[in-house]
N, C-alpha and C positions, 0 to 999 in steps of 0.2 A: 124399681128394683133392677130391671133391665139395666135402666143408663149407668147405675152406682158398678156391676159389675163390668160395664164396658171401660168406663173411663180408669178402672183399678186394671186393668188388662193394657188402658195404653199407658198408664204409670210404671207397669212391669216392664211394656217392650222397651218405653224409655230409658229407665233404667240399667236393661240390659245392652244397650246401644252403647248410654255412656261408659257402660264396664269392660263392654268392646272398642271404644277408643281410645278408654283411660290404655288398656293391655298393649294395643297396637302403639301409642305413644310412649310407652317404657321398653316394646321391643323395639322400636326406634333409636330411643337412647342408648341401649346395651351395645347395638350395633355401632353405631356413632365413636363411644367408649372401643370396643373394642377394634374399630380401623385405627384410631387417634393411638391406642394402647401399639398397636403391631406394629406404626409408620414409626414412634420408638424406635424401635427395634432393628437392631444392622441385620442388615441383609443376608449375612452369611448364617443368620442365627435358627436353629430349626423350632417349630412349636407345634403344639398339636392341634389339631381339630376334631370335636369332637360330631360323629355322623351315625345319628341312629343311639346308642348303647357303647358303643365303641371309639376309642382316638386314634386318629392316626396321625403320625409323624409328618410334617410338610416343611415349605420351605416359609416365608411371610410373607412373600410376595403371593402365594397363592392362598395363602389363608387370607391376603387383603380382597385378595380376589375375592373368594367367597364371601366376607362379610359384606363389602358391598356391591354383590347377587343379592343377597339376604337380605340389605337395608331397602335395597330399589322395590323386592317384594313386598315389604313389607311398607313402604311408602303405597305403593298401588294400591294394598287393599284400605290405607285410610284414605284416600281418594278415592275409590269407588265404595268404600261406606260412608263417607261423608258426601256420597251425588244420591245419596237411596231415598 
C-alpha cells in the first residue's frame, strides 16, 4: 500500500515538472515573439511595457532591452530545472 502511494506522489512531481517546463517553454516563446515583434519596429517608434499592473511608455530599443533580460531569465531557470 506504501509503494502504490509512493510511486502516485512521483507521478504527481513528474507531472508537475513537465507543466513547469511545458510554461517555461511558452515564456520562452512569447519572448522570442516579442523581441522579433519590436526589431520590427523603427526606432523612433514608442511602445509600452508593461511592469507590475501598470505601462509605461519607452522607446524599442529599451523594451528590446528588457525582453531579452527576460528571455536570458527565463532560459536559466529551464536550465537549472532541467540540471535538478
Amino acid at each position: 500500500m506504501a509503494a502504490v502511494s509512493s510511486s502516485s506522489s512521483q507521478v504527481h512531481s513528474s507531472a508537475a515538472s513537465l507543466d513547469a517546463i511545458s510554461d517555461l517553454k511558452r515564456e520562452i516563446r512569447q519572448h522570442e515573439v516579442a523581441i522579433e515583434e519590436l526589431n520590427n519596429l523603427a526606432s523612433s517608434r514608442s511602445v509600452y511595457v508593461k511592469k507590475g499592473n501598470i505601462f509605461f511608455r519607452t522607446s524599442t530599443e529599451l523594451a528590446t532591452t528588457s525582453e531579452k533580460r527576460q528571455l536570458d531569465e527565463a532560459k536559466k531557470k529551464m536550465q537549472n530545472h532541467g540540471s535538478k
